[in-house]
C-alpha positions as CSV (number, residue, x, y, z in Angstrom):
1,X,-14.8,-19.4,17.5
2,X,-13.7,-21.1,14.6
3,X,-11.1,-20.3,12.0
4,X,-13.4,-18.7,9.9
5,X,-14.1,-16.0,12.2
6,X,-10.9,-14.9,12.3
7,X,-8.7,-11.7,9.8
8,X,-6.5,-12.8,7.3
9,X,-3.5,-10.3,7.9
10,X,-0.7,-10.6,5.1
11,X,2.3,-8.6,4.7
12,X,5.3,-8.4,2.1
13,X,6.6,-6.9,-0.7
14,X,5.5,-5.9,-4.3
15,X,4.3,-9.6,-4.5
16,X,2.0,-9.8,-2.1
17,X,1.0,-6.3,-3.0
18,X,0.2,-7.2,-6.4
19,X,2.3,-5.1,-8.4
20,X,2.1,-5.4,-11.9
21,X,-2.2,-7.1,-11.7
22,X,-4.0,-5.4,-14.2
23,X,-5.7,-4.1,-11.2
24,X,-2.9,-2.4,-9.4
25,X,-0.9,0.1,-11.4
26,X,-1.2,3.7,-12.3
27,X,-1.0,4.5,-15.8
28,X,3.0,5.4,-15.4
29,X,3.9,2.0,-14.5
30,X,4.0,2.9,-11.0
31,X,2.1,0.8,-7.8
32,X,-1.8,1.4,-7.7
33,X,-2.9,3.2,-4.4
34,X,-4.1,0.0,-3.4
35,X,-3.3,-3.6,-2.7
36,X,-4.7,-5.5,-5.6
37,X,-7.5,-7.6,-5.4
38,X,-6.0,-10.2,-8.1
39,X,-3.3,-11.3,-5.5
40,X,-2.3,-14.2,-3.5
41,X,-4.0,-13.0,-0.2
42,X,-7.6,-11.7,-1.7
43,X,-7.4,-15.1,-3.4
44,X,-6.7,-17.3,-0.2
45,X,-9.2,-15.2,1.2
46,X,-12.1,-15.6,-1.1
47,X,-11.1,-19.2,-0.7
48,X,-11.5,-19.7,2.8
49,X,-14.5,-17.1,3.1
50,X,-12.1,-15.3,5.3
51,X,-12.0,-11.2,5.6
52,X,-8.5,-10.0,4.5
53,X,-6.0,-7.6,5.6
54,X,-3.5,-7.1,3.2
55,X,-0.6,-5.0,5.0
56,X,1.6,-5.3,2.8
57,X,4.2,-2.4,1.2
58,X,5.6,-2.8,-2.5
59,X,9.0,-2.2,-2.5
60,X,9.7,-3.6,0.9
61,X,12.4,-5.1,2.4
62,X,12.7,-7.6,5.0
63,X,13.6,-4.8,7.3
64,X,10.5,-3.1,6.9
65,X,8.7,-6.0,6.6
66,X,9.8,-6.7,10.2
67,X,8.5,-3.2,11.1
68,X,5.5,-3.3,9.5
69,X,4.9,-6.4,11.2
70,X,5.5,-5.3,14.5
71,X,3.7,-2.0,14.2
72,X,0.7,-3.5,12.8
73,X,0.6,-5.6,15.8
74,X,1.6,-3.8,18.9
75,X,-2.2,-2.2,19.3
76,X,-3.2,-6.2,19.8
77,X,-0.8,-7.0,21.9
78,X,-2.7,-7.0,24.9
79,X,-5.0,-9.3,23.8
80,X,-2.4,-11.5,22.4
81,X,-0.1,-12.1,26.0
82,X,-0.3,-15.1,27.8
83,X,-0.1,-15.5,31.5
């Protein structure tokens, strides 16, 4: 399996959401409902012809970042533990 065949999963805050991209705000000014596609990690992704996973939260802190990072993974974990 090579590297290609792997998910891309980012997570973050407002910058790796996108915030602000023409293609992420609501007409108040406010976050668009979805990660935007002009960002860092649909751009490394498109790069490396890798499927993306953008988890991440505008607004965050490292605290929830944390979280958000454990959460997303604990459904993987056993497939992640060594032996």
């Amino acid at each position: 399996m090579g590297w290609k065949d792997y998910k891309l999963v980012t997570f973050g805050c407002s910058f790796t959401y996108g915030h602000g991209l023409s293609d992420c705000m609501a007409e108040d000014g406010s976050n668009g409902p979805t990660c935007s596609e002009q960002a860092w990690p649909s751009i490394l992704g498109g790069l490396t012809d890798m499927q993306v996973d953008n988890a991440s939260i505008a607004g965050s802190s490292n605290l929830m970042i944390t979280k958000t990072i454990v959460d997303y993974g604990l459904p993987f974990a056993p497939q992640v533990m060594a032996s």
